[in-house]
MILOKE-423471 format. One record per residue: x, y, z of N, C-alpha, C in turn. Coordinates in steps of 0.2 Angstrom, whole numbers, padded with zeros to 4 digits, always signed. Example, Ala and Ser with C-alpha at 12.3 -4.5 7.8 and 13.67 -1.06 7.14 Angstrom:
# MILOKE-423471
+0066-0028+0039+0062-0022+0039+0066-0016+0039 +0064-0011+0035+0068-0005+0036+0064+0000+0039 
END
This chain:
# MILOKE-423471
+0537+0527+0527+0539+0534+0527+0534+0539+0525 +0534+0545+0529+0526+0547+0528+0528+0553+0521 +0524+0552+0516+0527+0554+0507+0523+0565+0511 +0528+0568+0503+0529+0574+0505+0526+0577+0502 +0521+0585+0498+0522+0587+0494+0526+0591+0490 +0525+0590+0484+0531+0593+0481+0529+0599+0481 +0537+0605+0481+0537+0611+0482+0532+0616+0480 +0531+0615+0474+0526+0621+0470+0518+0619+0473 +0516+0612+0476+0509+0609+0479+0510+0612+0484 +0517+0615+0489+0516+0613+0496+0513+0619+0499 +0516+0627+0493+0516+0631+0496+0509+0637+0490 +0504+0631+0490+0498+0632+0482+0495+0638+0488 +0493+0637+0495+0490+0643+0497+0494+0650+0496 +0501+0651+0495+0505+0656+0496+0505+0659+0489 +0505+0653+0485+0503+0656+0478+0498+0659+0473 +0494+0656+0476+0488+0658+0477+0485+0667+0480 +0486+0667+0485+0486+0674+0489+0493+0679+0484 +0499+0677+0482+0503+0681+0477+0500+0684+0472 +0495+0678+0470+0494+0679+0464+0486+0683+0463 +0483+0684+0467+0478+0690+0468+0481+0696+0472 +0485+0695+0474+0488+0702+0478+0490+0707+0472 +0495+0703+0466+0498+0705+0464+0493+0707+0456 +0487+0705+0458+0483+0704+0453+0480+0713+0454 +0476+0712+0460+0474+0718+0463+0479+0723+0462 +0485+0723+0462+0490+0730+0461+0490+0731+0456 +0490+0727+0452+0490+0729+0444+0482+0733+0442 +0477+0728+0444+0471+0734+0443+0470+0740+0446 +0472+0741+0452+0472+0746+0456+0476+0752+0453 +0481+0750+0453+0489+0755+0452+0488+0756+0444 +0486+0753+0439+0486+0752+0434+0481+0750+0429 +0475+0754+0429+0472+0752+0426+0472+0754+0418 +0475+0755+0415+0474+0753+0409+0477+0746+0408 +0479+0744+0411+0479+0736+0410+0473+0731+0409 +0469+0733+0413+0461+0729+0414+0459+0732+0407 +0461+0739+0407+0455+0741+0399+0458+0738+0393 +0465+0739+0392+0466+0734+0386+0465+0725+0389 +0463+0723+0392+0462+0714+0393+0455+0715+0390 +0451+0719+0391+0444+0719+0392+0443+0720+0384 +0447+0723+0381+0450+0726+0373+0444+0722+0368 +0444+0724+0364+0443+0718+0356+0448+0715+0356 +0452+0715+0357+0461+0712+0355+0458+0705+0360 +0457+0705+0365+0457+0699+0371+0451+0697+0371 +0443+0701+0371+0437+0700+0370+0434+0698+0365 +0429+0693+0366+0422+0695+0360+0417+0692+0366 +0412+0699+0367+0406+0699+0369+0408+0698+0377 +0406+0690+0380+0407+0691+0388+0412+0687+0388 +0417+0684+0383+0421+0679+0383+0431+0684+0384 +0432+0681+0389+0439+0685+0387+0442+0677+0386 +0446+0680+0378+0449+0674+0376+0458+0668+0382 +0459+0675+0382+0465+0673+0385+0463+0669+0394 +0457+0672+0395+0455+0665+0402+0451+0661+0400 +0447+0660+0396+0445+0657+0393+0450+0650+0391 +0456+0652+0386+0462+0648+0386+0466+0644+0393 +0466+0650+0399+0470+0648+0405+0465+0643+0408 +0456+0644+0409+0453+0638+0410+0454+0630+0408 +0453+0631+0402+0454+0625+0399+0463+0619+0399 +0466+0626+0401+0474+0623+0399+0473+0620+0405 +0469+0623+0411+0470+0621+0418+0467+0615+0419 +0462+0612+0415+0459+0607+0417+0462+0601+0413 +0467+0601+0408+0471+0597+0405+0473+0591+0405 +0477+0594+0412+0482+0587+0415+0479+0583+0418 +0475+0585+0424+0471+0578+0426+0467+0575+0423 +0463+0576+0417+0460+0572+0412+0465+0566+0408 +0473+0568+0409+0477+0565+0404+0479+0558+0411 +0479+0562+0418+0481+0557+0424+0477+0551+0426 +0469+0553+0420+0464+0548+0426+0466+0542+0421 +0466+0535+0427+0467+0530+0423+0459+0525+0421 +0457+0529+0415+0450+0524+0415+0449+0518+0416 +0454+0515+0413+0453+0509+0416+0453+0505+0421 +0452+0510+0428+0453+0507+0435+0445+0509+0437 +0440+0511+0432+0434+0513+0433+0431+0506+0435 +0431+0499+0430+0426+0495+0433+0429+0490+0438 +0436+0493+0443+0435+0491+0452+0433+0493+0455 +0429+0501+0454+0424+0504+0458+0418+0500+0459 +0416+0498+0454+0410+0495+0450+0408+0489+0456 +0414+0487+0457+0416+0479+0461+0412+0480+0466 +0414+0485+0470+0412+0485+0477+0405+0489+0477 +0400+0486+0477+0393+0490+0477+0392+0494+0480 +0391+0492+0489+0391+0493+0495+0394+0501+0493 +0403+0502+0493+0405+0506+0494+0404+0512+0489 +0404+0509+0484+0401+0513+0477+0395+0516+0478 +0389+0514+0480+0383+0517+0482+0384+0524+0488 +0389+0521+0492+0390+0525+0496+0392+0532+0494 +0399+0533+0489+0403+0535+0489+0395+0543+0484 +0394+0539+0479+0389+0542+0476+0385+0546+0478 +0381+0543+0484+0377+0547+0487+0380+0553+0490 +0386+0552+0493+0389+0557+0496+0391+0564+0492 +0393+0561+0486+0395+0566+0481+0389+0571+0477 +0385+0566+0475+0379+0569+0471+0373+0570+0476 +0372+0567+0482+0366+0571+0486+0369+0575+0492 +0372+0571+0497+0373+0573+0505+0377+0581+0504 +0384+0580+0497+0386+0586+0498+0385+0591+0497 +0380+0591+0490+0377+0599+0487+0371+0601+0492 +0369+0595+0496+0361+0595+0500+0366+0602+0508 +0372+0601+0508+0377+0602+0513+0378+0610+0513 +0381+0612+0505+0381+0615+0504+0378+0622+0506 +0370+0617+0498+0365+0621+0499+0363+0625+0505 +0364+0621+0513+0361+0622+0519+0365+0628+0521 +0372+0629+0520+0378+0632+0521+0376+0638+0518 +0374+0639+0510+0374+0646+0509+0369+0649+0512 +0363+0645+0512+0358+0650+0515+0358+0652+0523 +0361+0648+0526+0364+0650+0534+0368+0658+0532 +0375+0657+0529+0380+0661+0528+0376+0665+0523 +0373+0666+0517+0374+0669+0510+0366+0672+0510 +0362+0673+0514+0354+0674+0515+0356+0682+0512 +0359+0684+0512+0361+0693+0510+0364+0693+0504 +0366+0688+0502+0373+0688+0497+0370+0683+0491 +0363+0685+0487+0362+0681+0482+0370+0677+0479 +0375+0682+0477+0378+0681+0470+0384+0677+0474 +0386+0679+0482+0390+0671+0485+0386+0666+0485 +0380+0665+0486+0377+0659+0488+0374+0654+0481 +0377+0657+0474+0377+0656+0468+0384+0654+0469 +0389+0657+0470+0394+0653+0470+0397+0650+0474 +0394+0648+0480+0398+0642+0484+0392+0634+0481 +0386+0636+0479+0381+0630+0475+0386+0627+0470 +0390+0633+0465+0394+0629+0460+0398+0625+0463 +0403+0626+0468+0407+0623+0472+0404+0616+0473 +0399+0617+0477+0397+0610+0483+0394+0605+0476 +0392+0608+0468+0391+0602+0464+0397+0598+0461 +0401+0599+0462+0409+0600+0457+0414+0594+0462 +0412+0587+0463+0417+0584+0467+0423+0583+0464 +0430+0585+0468+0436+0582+0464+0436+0580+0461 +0442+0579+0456+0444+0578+0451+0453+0577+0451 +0456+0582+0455+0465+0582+0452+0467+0582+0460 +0469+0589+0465+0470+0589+0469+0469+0582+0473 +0462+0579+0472+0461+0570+0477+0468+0566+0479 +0470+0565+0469+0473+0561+0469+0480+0564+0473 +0482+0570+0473+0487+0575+0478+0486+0570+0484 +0479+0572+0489+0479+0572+0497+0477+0564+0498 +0477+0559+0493+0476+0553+0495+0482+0551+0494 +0485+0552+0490+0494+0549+0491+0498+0553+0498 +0497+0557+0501+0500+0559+0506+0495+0555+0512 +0490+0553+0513+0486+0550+0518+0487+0544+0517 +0491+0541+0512+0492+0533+0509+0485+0529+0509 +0480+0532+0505+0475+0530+0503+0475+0525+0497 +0470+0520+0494+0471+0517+0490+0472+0519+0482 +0477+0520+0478+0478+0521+0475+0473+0520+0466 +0474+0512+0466+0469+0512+0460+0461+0513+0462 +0460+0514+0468+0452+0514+0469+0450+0522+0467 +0454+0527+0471+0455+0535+0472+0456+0535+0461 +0459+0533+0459+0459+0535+0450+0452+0534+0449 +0449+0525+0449+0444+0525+0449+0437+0530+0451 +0439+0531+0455+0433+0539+0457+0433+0543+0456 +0440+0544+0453+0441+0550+0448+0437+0551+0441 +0440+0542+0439+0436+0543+0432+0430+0544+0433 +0424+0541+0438+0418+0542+0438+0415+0548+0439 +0418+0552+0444+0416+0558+0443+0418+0563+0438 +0422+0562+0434+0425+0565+0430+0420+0566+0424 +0417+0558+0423+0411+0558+0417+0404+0559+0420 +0404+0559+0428+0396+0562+0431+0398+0568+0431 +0401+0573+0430+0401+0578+0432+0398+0583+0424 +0402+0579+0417+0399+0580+0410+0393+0578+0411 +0391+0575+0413+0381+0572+0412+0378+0577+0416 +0380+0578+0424+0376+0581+0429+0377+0588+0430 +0382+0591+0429+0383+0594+0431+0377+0601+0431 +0377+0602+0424+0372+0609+0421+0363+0607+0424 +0361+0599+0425+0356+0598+0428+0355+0601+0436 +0361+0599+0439+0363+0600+0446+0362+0609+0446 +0368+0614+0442+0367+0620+0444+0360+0621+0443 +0355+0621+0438+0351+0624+0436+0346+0621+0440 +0346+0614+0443+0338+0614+0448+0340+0617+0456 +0347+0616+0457+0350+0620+0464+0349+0627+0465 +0348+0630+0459+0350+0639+0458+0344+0641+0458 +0339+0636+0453+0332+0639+0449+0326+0636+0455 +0326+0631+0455+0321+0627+0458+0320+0626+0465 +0326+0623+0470+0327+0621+0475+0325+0630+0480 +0328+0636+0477+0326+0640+0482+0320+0642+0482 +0314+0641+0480+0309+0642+0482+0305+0635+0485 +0308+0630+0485+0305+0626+0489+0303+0626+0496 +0311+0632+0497+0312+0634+0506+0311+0638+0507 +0306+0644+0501+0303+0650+0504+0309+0653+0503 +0315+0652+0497+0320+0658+0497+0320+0660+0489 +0312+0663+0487+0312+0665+0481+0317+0670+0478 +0320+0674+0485+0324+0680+0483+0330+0676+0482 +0334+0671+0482+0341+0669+0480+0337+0665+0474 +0332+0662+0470+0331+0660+0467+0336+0664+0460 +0336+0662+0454+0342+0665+0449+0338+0663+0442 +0335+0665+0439+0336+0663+0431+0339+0661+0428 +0342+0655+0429+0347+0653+0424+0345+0648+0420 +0351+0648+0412+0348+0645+0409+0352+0636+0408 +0348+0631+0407+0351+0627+0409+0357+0626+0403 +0354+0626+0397+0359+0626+0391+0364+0629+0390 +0364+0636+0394+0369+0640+0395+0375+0637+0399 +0372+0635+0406+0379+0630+0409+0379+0625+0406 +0375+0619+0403+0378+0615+0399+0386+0617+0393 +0384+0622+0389+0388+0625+0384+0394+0626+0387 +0393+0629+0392+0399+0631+0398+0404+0626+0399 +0401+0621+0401+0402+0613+0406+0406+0610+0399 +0402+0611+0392+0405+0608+0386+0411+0611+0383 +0414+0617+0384+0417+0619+0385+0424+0620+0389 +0424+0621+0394+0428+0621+0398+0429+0614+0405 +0426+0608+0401+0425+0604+0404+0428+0597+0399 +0422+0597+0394+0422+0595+0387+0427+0595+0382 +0429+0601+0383+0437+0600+0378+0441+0596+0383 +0444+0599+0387+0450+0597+0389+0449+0587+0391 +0442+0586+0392+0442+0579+0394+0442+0576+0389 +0441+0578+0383+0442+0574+0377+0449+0575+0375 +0453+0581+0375+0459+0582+0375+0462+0576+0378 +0461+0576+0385+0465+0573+0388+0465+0564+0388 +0458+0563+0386+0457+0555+0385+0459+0554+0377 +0460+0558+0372+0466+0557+0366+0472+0555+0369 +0473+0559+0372+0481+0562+0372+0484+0555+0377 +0479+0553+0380+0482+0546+0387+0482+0539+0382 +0478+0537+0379+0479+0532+0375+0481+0533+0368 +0481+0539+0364+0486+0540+0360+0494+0539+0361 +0496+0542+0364+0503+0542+0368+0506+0535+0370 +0501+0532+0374+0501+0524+0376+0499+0520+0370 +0499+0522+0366+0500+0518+0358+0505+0518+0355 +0507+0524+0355+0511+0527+0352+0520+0527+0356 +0520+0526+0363+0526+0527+0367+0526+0524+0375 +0520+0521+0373+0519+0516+0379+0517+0519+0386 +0515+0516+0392+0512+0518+0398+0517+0522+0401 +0523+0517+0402+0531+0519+0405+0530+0527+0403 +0530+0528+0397+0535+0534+0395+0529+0539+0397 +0523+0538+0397+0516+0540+0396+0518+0544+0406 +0520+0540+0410+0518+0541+0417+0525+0542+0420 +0530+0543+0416+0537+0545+0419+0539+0552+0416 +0537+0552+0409+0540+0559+0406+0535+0562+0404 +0530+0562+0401+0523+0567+0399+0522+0569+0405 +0518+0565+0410+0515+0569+0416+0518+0574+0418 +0524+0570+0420+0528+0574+0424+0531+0582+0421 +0532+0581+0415+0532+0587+0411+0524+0593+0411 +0519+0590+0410+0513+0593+0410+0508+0596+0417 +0511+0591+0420+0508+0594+0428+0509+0600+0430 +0514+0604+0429+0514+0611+0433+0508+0615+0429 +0507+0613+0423+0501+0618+0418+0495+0619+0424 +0493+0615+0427+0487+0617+0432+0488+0623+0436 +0493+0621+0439+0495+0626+0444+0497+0634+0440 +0500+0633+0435+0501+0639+0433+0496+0642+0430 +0491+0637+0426+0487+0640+0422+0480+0643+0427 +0481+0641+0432+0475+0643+0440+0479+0650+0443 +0484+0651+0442+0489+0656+0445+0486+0663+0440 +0487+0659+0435+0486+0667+0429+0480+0666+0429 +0476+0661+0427+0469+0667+0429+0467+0669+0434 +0469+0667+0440+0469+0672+0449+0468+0678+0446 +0475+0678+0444+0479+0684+0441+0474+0687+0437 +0473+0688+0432+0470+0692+0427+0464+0692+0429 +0460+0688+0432+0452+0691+0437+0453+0696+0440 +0459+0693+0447+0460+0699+0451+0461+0707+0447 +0466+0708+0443+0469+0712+0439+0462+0717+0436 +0457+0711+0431+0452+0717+0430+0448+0719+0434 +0447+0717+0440+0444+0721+0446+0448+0723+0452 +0455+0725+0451+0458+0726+0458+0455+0731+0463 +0451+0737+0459+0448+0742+0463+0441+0739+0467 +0437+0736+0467+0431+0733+0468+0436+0728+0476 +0440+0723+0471+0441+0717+0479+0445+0722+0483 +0448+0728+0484+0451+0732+0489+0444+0732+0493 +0440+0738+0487+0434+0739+0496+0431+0733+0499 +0432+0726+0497+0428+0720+0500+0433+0714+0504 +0439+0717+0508+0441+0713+0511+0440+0707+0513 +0433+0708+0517+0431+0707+0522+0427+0699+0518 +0425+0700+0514+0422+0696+0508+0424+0688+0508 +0431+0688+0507+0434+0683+0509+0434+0681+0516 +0433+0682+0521+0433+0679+0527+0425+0677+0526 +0419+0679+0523+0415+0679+0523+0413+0672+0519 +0416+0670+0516+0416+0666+0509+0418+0660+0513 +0424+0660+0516+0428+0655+0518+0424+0651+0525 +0423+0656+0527+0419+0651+0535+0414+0646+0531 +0409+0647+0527+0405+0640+0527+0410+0633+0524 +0414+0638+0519+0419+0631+0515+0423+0629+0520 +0428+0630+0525+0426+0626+0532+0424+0624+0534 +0419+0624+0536+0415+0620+0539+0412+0615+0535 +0413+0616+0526+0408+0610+0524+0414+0604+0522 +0421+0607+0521+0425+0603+0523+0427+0599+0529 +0426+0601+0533+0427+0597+0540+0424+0592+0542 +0415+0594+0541+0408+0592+0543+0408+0585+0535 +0410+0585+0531+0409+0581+0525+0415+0575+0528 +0421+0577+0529+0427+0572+0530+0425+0567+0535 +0425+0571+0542+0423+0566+0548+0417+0562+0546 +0411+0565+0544+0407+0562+0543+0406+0557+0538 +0411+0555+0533+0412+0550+0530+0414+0547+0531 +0422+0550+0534+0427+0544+0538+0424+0538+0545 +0421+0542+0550+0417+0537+0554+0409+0533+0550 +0408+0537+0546+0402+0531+0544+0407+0525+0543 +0413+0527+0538+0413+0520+0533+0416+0515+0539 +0419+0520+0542+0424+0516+0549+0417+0510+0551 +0412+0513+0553+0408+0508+0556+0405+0503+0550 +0405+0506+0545+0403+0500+0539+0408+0494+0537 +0412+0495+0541+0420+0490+0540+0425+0490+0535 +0424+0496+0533+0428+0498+0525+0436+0500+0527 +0439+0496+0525+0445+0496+0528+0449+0504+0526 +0454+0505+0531+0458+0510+0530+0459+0515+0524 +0462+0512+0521+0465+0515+0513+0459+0515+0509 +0454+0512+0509+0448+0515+0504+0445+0519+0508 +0443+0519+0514+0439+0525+0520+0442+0532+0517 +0449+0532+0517+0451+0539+0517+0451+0542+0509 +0451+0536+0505+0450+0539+0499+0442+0542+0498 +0439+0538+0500+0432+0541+0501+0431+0546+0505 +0434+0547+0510+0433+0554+0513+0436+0558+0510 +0442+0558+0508+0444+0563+0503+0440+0567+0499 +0438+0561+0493+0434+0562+0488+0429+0567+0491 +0425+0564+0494+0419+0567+0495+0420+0573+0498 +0425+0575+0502+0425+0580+0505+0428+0586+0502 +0432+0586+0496+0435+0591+0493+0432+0592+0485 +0433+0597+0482+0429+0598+0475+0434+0602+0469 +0430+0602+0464+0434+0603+0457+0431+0612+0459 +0436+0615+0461+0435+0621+0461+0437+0626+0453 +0441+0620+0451+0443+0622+0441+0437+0624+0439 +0433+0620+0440+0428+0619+0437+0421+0624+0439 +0422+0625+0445+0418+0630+0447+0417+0636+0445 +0424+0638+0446+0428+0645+0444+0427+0646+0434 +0428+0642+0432+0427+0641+0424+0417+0642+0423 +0413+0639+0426+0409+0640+0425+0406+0646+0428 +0406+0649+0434+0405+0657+0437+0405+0660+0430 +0413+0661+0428+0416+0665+0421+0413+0665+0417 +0412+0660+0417+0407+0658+0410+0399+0660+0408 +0397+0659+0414+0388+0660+0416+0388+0667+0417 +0392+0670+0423+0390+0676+0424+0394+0682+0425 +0402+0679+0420+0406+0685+0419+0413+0686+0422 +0417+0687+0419+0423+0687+0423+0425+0691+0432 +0420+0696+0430+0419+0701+0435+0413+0699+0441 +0412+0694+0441+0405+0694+0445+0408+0691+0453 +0403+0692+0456+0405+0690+0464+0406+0682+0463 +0400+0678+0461+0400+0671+0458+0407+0671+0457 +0412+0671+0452+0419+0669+0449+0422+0671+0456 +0422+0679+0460+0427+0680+0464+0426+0672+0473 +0418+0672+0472+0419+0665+0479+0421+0657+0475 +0422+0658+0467+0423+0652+0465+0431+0652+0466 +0435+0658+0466+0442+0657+0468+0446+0657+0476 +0440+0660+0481+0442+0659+0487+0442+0650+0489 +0439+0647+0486+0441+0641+0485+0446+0636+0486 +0449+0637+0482+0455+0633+0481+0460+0635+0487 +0461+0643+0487+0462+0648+0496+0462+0643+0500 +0455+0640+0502+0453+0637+0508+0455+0631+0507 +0453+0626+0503+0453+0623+0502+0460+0618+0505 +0466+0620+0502+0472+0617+0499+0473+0618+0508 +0473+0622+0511+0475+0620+0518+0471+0616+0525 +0464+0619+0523+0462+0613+0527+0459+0605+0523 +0461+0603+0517+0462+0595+0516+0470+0596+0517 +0476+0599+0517+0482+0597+0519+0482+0595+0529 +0479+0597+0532+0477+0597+0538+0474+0590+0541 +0468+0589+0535+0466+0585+0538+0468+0578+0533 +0473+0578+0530+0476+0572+0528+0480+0568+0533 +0484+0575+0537+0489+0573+0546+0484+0571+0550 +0477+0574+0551+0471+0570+0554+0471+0561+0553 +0469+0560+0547+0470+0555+0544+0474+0550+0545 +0479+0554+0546+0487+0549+0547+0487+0546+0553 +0484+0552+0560+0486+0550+0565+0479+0545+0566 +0473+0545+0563+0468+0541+0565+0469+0534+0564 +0473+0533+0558+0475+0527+0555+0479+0524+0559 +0485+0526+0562+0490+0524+0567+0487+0524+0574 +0481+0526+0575+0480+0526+0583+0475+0520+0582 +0473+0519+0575+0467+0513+0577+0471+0506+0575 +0475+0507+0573+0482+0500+0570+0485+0496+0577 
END
């Protein structure tokens, strides 16, 4: 029976879009609203405390979902393992890369934030679009966890040689960026760092304390919607301090979104026919296409924030993301399903 999303997952693009529409009215129609968020009450310096909070709450649950301990069945299979790595840490940021400068050659501060995206492999959503493509279950955790602790190791080396180094190799001095590397490290530790440490307490504490059963029937169950909500209200409160700004840049969004199409599209098939020909049976192929195809947009969006400010264009292409995203991997899961049944 082919499994469903639950309610509040199924219609995340509609919420989504709510949740900046209704962001933008309140800045627009209402600005004193943005001046007291922007306040001492809510601020110190470039941190507003209150998204700062909604980042972190947001990155919670999945940390507490991953099962470390399915990490060394990745391990087992080299072959695919090697595979699955290269895809994530070279082919896709390499993919990316090529994307913004096609798309972004005018748009330093997008082309900064679609690099954060293509470094940032899933993490939460995965586990979503492989249970509805009936991919393999403990393998997709296991990928989870690994990336989950390559993304604390790599991450701030990745932003800062893709941002800083890489554009002058190709003659694109003018997107080059100053950045510092310790600064997104701190970032990464932060809004990456706490909640993973939160959340690998809180999984084995629990399952000490009240066992796996209760750990994966009633905790999750109860804490899972915090992503979604906590992704909602910061939309929310981005949009909100800048509704006058994203009015005049309609257009922005459409502009954002074409490469992130296309680098989901061009990453999926491409993984899913290699492994096909590498003999990698069904339910792990798809978990690997998944993987590698989709990204930790939390993560993205929390870092933009963080490095260059609530208000920046960076954090506005870190949030078209999720937009894009949630409907074409919902699309290409139905892909997936019909490829499976047509090669069976």
């Amino acid at each position: 029976m082919t499994k469903k999303l639950k309610f509040l997952d199924r219609f995340l693009t509609l919420w989504i879009l709510l949740a900046m529409a209704i962001g933008v009215a309140i800045g627009y129609f209402i600005p004193s609203v943005p001046a007291i968020l922007n306040g001492e009450s809510f601020s110190s310096g470039s941190t507003n405390w209150l998204l700062a909070f909604g980042l972190i709450l947001m990155m919670y649950p999945p940390f507490v979902k991953v099962k470390y301990s399915e990490l060394p069945k990745v391990f087992k299979d080299v072959k695919l393992l090697s595979f699955i790595v290269f895809i994530n840490w070279i082919i896709a940021p390499l993919l990316m890369f090529l994307l913004a400068v096609i798309f972004m050659h005018d748009s330093p501060e997008y082309f900064t934030g679609l690099i954060l995206i293509g470094i940032a492999p899933c993490i939460a959503m995965v586990i979503v679009w492989n249970e509805l493509a009936e991919g393999n279950r403990e393998y997709a955790t296991g990928l989870v966890a690994l990336n989950s602790i390559l993304q604390i190791l790599l991450y701030s080396v990745y932003a800062w040689f893709m941002l800083s180094v890489m554009p002058a190799w190709f003659g694109l001095q003018n997107m080059a960026i100053s950045i510092n590397m310790a600064e997104i490290a701190k970032t990464v530790g932060i809004y990456l760092g706490i909640p993973f440490a939160a959340g690998f307490i809180s999984r084995y504490a629990l399952i000490k304390l009240k066992g796996e059963t209760w750990l994966n029937q009633k905790f999750i169950p109860l804490i899972s919607p915090i992503t979604l909500v906590a992704l909602l209200f910061t939309i929310l409160l981005m949009f909100s301090l800048k509704g006058e700004m994203i009015v005049s840049i309609p257009f922005d969004v459409i502009k954002v979104a074409i490469p992130l199409v296309i680098y989901f599209l061009v990453l999926f098939f491409a993984i899913f026919y290699t492994a096909k020909a590498m003999g990698i049976t069904y339910d792990k192929n798809v978990t690997v296409s998944l993987t590698g195809s989709s990204n930790n947009f939390e993560l993205a969006i929390a870092v933009a924030i963080g490095v260059f400010g609530i208000n920046s264009a960076q954090a506005f292409a870190g949030v078209i993301g999720p937009l894009v995203e949630v409907p074409v991997l919902l699309a290409l899961v139905k892909v997936a399903l019909k490829l499976k049944y047509k090669n069976n």
